[in-house]
N, C-alpha and C positions, 0 to 999 in steps of 0.2 A: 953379956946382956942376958938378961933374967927371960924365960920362957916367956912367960905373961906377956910380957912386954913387945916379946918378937910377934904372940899371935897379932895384937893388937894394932903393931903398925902394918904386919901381912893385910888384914883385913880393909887398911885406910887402901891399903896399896890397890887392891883387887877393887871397893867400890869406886874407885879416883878411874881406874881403867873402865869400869863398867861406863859409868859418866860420862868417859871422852867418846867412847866408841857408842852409845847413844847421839851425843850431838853430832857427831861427825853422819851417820849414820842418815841421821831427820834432816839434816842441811844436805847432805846429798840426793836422797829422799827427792825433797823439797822441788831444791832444781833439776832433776827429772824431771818433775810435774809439773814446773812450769815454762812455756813458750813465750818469750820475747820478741816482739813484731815489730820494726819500725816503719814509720809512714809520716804523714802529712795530715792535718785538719781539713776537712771539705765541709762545703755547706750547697747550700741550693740557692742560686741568682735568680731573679724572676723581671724581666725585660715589661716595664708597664708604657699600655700608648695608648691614644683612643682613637677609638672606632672609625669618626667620622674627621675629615679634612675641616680645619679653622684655628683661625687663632687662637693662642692661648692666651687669656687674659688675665687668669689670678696662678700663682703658685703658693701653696701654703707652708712648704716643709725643703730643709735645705740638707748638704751632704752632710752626713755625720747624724741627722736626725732620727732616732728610735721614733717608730710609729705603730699603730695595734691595729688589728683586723678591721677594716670597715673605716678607716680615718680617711677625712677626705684630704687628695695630697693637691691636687688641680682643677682649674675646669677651667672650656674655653667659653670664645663669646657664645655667649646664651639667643643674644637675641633673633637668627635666621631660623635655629630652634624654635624659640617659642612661637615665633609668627606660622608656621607648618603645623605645630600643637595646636594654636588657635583654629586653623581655617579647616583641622579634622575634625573639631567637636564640634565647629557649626556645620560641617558635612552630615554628621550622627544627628543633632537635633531637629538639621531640617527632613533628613529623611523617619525620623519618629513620625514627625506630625505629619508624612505622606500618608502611610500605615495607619495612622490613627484614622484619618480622613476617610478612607477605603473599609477600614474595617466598621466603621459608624453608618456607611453610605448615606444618601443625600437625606439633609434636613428634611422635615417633616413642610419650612416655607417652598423648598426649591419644590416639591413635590406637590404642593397644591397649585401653585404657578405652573405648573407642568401640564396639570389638569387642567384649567382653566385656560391656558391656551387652546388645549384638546378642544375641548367645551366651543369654544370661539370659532376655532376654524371648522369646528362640523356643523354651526351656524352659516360661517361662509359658503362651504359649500352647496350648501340646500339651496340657499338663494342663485348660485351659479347654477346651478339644476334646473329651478325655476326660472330665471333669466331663457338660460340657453332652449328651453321649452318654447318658453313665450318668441324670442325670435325667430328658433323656426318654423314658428308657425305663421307668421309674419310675411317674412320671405315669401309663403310659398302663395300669399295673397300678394305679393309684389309691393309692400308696403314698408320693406326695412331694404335693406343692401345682402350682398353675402356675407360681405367682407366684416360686416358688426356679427353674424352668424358665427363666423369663421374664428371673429377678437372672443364671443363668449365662450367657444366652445374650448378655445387656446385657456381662457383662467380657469375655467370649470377643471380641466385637465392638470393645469398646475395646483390647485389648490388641492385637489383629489392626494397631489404627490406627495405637498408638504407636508399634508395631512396623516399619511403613513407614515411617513417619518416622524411626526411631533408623538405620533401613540407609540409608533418603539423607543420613541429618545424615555415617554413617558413609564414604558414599562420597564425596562433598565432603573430609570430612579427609583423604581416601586421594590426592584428584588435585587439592587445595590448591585457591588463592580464585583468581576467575576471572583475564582478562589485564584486561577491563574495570576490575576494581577495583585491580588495581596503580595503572592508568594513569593510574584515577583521582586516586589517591593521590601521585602523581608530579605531574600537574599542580598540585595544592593543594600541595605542596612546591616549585614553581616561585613561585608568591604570596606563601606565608610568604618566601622568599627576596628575593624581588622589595620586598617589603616591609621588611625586615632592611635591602638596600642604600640605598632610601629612609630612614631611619633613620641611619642612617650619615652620606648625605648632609647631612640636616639638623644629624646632630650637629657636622659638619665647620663646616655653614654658621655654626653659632654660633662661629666664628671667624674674626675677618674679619684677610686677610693684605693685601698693599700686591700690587697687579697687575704694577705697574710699578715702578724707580727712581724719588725725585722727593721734592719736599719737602711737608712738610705747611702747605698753606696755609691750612686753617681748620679746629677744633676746634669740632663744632656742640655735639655730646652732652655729657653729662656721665656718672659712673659711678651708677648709679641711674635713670636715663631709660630708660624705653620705645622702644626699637629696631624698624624695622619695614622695611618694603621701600622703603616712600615717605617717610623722613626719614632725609636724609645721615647719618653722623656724622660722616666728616673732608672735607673737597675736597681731593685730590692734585693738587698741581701739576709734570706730568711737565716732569723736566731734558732730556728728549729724546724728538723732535725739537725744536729750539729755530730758527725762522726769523723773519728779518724781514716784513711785509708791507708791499710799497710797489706804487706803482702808477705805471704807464709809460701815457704818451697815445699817441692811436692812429699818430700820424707816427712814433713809435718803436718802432713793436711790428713790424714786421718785423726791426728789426734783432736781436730776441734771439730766443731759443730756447730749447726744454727742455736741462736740462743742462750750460747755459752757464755756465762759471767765474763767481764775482764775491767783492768785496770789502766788507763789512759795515763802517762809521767809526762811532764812537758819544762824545758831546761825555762822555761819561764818561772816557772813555781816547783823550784824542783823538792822541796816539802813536801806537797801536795798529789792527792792523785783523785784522778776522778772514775766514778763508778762507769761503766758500760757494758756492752753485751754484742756480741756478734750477730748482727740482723742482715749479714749477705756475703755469700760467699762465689766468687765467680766458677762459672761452670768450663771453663774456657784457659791456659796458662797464655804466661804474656814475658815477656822479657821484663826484669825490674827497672824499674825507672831511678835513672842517676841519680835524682833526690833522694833515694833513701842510701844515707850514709852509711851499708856492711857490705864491708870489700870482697866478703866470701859468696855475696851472694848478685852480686853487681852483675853479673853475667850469665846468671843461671834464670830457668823459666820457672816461673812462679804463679801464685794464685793470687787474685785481689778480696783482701777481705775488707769489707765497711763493720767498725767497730761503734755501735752507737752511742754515744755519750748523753746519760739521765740525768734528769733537772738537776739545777742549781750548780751551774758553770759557771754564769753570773758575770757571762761576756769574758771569761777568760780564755776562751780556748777559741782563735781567730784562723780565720781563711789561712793555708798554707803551714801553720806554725808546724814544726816538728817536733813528732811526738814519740813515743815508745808506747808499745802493747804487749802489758802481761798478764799471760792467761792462767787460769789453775785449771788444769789436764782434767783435777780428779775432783773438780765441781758436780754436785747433781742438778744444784737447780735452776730452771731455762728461764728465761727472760726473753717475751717473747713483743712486749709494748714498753711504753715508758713505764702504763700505773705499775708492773712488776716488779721495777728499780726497787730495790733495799733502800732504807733510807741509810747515809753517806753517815760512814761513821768518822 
């Protein structure tokens, strides 16, 4: 074999080695850096009832139904409601027009009438004056009784009375009802109102909306059933947030962190992977739970981590399903909300 030719395959020979011990190298590398976690999908149930005891009358949405924030899903009978809504706002109006009443004080008619009675009776009593004059002096020529003496001087005394009275009832309507009784009347219009908006609330409450997005995972009630604070009617099962929960042993809990990127694998779509990020890590160990299928770790105390899964899962990644979590060690950057999520390559 010709020199030339020896250098030439030496050279194939030594790059072909460089090559292997590169790859071998990065693939070992690699899996260093990265942490494999299995667990389970979790999501958040949310228990919906309403407020007040009555029947339910209408249901709008069945199991299995996807429903958006604020959709109405129920409501019971309205109408012991509405009749309570009614009889508060005629509470509120009639007390307005108390306050209006007080704060106007008396007509300008009641007030001359007022006067004019005045006017009247201190007509009367002048004449009871003069009466009562004249008979005693009567009497005392033996020319009348006592006892007529006795009848004038009884009205001259009574009219004198009513007469004080008709000029205070008079001055009253002249400088209106006190500030006490506006005030009064202003706070008992704070009540009726106070009351009205309770009213309101309730009638609203007999309509129960969905809190969140998410699907209806169980249909308790029926339309006819007694509704009350303490019997669900639907379980909402919210679409978001949707994380996996796996648990990492303690030799590997230094290497992750809050925020850390990761990759969700699920034997449903085993193609596929979905983006997420670690947004909780327990402060606490726990024994691993049976469901997660690695027999080396089936026994050991561990940490719980929530692995949170960014948009566009697209209802594939369900309550319970099991999943694997893998992490890149030697990620820098945190993910600390959904807008963060990288878009899914």
């Amino acid at each position: 074999m010709s020199k030339p030719r020896l250098i030439v395959i030496m050279s194939v020979l030594i790059v072909s080695a460089i090559t292997i011990y590169y790859i071998i190298s990065t693939r070992s590398s690699t899996q260093n850096n990265t942490i494999s976690l299995y667990g389970n999908i979790d999501i958040r149930q949310v228990e919906l009832t309403f407020h007040d005891p009555e029947h339910i009358q209408k249901m709008w949405v069945e199991e299995g139904d996807k429903v958006t924030q604020g959709q109405l899903l129920a409501e019971q009978d309205l109408e012991r409601f509405q009749y309570l809504l009614e009889k508060a706002r005629a509470q509120v109006e009639m007390q307005q027009q108390v306050i209006l009443r007080l704060v106007h004080g008396s007509r300008p008619e009641e007030i001359k009438k007022t006067r004019d009675d005045v006017k009247a009776l201190e007509a009367q009593v002048v004449f009871d004056q003069k009466e009562y004059k004249r008979l005693n002096a009567l009497v005392k020529r033996h020319l009348t009784s006592v006892e007529s003496v006795d009848r004038a001087y009884a009205r001259l005394h009574t009219d004198q009375k009513q007469l004080a009275a008709l000029k205070e009832q008079y001055r009253l309507a002249v400088i209106g009802p006190r500030k006490e009784d506006i005030e009064e009347a202003k706070a008992r219009l704070k009540i009726y109102q106070s009351q009205l908006k309770l009213d309101q609330k309730n009638f609203q409450d007999a309509h129960l909306y969905a809190p969140h997005a998410g699907i209806i995972q169980d249909r308790i009630l029926e339309p006819g059933d007694m509704a009350d604070l303490r019997t669900p009617v639907f379980t909402l099962a919210l679409t978001n947030p949707v994380w996996a929960r796996v648990y990492v042993p303690e030799t590997q809990l230094g290497q992750i962190k809050y925020g850390m990127p990761a990759r969700i694998y699920s034997d449903s779509y085993p193609d596929k992977s979905y983006i997420g990020w670690i947004g909780f890590i327990s402060p606490t160990a726990e024994f691993t739970p049976k469901t997660v299928e690695t027999p080396e770790l089936r026994t050991s105390l561990v940490y719980q981590v929530r692995v949170f899964a960014c948009g566009g899962t697209h209802d594939e990644l369900r309550l319970g399903m099991p999943v694997t979590v893998k992490i890149d060690t030697t990620a820098t950057k945190s993910i600390k909300q959904a807008s963060d999520c990288p878009v899914a390559s």
